[in-house]
Backbone bond lengths (Angstrom), bond angles and torsions (degrees), N, CA, C in turn:
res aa  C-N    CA-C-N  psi(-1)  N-CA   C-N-CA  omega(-1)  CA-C   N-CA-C  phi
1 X - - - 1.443 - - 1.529 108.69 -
2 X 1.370 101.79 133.32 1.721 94.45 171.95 1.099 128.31 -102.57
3 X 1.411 133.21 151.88 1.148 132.18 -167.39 1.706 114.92 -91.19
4 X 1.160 146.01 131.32 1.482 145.75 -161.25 1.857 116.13 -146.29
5 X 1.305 83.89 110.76 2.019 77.00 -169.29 1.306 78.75 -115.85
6 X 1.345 111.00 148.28 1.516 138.44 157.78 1.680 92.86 38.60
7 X 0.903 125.57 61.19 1.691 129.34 155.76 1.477 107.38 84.72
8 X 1.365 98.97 -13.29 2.096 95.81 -178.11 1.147 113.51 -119.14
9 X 1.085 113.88 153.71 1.613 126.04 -168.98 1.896 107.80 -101.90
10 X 1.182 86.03 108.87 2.195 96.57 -168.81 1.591 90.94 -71.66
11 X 1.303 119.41 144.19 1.190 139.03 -152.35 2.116 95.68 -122.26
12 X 1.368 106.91 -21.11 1.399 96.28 -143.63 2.287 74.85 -146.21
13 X 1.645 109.44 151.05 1.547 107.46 172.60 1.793 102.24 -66.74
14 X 0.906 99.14 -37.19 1.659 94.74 -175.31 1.110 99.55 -58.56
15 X 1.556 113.16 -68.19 1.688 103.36 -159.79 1.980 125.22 -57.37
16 X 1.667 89.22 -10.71 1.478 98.21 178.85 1.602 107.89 -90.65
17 X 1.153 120.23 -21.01 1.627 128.74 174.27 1.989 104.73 -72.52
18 X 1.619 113.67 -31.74 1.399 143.76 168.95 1.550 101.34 -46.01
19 X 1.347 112.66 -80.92 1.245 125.40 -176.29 1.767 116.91 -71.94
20 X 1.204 121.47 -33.07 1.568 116.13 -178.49 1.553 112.71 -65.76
21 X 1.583 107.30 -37.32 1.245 141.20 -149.16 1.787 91.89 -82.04
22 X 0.969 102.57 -65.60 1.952 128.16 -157.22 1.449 103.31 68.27
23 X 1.566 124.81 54.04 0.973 105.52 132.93 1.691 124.18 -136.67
24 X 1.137 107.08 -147.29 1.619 92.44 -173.85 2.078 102.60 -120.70
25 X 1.144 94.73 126.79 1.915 97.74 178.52 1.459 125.26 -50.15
26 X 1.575 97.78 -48.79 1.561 124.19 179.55 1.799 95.91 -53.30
27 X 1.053 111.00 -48.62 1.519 99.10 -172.19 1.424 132.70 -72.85
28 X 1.583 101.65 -8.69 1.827 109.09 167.01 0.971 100.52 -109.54
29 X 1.534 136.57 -29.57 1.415 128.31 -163.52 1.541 102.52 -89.25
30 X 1.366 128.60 -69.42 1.440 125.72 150.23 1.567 84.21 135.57
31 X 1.288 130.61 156.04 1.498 133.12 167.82 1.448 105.53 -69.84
32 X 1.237 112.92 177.42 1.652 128.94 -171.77 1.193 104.42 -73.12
33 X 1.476 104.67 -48.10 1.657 103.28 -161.77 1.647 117.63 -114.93
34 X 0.923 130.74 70.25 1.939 139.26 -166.18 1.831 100.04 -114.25
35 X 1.227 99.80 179.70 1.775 116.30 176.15 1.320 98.11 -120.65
36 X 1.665 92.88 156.89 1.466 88.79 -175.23 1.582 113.60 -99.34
37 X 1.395 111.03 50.59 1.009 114.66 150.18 1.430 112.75 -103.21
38 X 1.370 126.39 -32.88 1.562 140.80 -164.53 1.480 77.47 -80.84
39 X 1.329 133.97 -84.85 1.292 136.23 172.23 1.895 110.98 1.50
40 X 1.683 107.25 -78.39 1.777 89.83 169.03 1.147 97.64 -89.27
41 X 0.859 171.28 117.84 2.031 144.59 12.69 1.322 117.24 -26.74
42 X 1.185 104.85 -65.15 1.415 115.71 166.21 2.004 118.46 -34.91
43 X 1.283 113.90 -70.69 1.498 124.39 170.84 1.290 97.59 -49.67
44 X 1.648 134.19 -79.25 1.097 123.08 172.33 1.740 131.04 -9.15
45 X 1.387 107.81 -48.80 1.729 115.18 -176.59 1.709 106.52 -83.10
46 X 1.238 109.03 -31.50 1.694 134.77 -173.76 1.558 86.43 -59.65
47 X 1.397 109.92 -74.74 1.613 109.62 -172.34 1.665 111.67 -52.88
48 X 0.993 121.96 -35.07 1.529 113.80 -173.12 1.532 110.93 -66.43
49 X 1.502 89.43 -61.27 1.614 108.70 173.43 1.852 101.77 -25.28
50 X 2.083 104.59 -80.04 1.378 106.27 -174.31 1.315 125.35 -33.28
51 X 1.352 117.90 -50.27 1.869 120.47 171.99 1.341 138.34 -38.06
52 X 1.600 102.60 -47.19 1.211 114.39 148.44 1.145 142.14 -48.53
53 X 1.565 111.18 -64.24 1.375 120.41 157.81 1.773 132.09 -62.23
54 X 1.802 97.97 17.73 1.550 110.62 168.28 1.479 108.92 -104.11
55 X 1.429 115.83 -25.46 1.488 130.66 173.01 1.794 114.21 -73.60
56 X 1.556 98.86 -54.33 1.554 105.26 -172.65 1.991 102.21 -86.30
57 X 1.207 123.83 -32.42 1.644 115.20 -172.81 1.406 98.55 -136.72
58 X 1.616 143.97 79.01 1.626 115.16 174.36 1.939 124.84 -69.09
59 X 1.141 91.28 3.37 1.752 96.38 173.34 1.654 105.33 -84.21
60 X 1.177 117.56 -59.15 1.664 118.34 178.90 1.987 111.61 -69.82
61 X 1.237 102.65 -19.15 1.701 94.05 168.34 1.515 96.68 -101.22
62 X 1.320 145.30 19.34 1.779 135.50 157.57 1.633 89.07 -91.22
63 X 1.207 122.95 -23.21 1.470 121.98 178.32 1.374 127.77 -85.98
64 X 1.423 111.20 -34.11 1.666 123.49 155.48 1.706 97.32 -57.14
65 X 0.965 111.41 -96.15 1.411 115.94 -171.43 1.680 130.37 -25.62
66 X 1.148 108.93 -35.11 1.728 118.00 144.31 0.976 114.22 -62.37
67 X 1.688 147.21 -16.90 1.417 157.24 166.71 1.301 103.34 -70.43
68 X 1.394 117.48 -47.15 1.481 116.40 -166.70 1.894 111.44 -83.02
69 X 1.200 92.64 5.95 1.489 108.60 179.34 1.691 116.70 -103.39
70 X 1.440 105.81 7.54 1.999 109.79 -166.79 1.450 75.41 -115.23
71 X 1.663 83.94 164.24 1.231 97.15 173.67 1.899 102.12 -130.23
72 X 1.524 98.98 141.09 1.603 94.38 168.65 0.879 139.38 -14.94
73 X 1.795 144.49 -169.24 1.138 122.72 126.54 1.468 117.63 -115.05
74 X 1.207 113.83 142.89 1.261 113.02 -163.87 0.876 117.44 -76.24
75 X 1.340 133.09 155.01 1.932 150.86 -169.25 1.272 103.04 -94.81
76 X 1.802 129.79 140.86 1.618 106.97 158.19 1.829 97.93 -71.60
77 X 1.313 101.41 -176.65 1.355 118.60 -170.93 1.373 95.86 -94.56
78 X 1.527 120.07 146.83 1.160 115.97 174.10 1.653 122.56 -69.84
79 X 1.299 118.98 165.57 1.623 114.32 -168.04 1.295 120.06 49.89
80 X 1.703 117.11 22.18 1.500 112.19 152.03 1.719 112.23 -124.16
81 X 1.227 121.28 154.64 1.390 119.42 179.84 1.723 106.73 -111.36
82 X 1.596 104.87 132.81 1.505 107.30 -172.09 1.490 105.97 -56.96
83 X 1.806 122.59 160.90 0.609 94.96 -158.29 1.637 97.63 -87.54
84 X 1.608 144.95 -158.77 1.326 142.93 171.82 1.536 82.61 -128.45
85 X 1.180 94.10 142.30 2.042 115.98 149.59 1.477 108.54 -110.60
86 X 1.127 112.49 145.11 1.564 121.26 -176.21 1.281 111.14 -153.70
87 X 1.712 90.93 117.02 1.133 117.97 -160.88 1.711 106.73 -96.93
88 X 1.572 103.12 121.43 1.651 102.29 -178.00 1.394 100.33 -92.27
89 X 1.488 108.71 139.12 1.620 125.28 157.61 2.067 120.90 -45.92
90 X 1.308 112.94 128.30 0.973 117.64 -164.06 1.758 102.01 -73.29
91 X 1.500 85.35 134.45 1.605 86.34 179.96 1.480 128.47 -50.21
92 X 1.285 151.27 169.40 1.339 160.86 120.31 1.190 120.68 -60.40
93 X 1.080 113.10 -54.90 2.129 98.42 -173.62 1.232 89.13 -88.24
94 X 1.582 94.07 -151.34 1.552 131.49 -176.06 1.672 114.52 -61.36
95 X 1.272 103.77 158.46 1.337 104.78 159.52 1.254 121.96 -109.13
96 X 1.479 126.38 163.46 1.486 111.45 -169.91 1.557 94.87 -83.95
97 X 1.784 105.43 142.66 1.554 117.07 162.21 1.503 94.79 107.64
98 X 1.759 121.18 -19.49 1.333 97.14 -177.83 1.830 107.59 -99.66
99 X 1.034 109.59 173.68 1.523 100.39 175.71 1.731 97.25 -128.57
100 X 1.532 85.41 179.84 1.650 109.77 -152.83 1.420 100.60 -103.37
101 X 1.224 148.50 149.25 1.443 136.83 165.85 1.386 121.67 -106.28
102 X 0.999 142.38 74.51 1.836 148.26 -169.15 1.420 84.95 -45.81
């Protein structure tokens, strides 16, 4: 069965939460990687947006507003490498310096 909101067929859960919803994710959740100036511009439009949508829908702005509460996920920065831990397998024999008792 396919799923069909407002004439288009959502390809992706977000984009179907996008279209059922009418609103947009990116704008409470925010992308990974912004400044925090774009960051409040961004909150800035988020808050206006939410107010409204507390007057016209309060079920889908209790749902923005839990949006405005996640946080991205963060990007490494470019020109650094994460770091790795590497984990060695525990030995079997001896170790050097200890001795054995027959």
């Amino acid at each position: 069965m396919k799923n069909i909101v407002a004439g288009r067929e959502p390809v992706t859960a977000t984009e179907f939460i996008e279209l059922a919803l009418g609103i947009d994710l990116e704008l409470f959740t925010g992308p990974a990687t912004e400044s925090a100036m774009e960051r409040a511009a961004r909150l800035d439009v988020a808050h206006e947006v939410l107010a409204d949508l507390r007057e016209i829908d309060p079920e889908t702005a209790a749902y923005a507003a839990s949006l405005l509460r996640t946080l991205p996920l963060k990007t490494q920065p470019t020109g650094r490498r994460p770091r790795r831990t590497v984990r060695r397998p525990a030995s079997t024999g001896t170790r050097a310096g200890s001795a054995v008792a027959a």
